[in-house]
C-alpha positions as CSV (number, residue, x, y, z in Angstrom):
1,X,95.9,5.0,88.3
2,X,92.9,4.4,86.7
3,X,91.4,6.8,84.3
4,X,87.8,7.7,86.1
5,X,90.2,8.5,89.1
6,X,92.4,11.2,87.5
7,X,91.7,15.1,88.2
8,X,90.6,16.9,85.4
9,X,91.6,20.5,84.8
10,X,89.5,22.5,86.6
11,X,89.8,19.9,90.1
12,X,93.4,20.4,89.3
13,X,93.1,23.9,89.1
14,X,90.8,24.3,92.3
15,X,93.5,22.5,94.5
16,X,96.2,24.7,93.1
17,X,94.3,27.6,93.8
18,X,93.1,26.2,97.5
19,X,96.6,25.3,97.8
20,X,97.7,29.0,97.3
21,X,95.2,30.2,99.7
22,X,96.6,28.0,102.1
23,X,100.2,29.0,101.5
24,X,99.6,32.5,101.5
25,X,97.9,32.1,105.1
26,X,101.0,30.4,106.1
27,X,103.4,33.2,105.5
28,X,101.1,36.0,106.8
29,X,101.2,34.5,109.8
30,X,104.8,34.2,109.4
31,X,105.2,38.0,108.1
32,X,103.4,38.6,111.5
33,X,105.2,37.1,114.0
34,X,108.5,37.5,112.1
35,X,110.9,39.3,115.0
36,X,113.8,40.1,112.8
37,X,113.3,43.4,110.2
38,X,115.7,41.7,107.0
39,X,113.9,38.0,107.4
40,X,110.0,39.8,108.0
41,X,111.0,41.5,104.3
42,X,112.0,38.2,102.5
43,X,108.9,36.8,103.5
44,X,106.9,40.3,102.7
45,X,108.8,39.4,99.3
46,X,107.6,35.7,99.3
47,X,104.2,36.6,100.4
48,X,103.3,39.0,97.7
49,X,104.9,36.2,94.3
50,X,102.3,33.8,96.1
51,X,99.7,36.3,95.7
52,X,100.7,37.0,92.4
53,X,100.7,33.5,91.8
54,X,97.0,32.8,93.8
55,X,95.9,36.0,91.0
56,X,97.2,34.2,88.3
57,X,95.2,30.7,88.8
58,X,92.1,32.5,89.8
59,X,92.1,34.7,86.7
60,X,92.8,31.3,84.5
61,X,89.6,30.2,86.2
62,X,87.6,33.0,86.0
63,X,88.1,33.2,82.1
64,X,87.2,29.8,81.7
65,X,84.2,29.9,83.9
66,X,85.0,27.7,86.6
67,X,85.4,29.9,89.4
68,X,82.6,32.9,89.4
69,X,83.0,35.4,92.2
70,X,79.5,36.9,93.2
71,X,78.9,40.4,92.5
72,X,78.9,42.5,95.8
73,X,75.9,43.8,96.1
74,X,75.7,48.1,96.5
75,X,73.7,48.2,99.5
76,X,76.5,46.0,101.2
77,X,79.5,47.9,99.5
78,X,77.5,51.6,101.2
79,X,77.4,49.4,104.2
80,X,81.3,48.6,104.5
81,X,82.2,52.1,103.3
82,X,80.3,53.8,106.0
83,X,81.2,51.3,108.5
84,X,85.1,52.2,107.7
85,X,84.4,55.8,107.1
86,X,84.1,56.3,110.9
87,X,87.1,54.5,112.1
């Protein structure tokens, strides 16, 4: 592989952390439609390390600036809390 076409470390981090969005989407679904009580637990189980694991590559990220989350703004966090207030 030539050098110019090698991932550096934040692509490789990006596609970890897209690849840990993607896997936990795949086993909610599964947790979902999971018939079975003892199997819908082990994947519960699975389905929370992942998003431990997801936390743990976007915090990496975060503290070296190359993923930035934008602030939620207050007028839209009054929003959501009145909107869910009256459910």
């Amino acid at each position: 592989m030539l050098k110019d076409q090698c991932m550096n470390d934040k692509e490789y981090m990006q596609d970890c952390l897209d690849s840990q969005k993607r896997i936990t989407s795949t086993y909610n679904t599964f947790t979902n439609e999971c018939e079975h009580q003892n199997l819908r637990n082990d994947f519960i189980n699975i389905l929370k390390e992942e998003h431990n694991i997801q936390n743990e590559i976007f915090n990496q990220m975060t503290q070296r600036g190359w993923y930035q989350a934008p602030a939620a703004e207050q007028t839209k966090i009054d929003a959501a809390k009145q909107k869910f207030s009256n459910m």
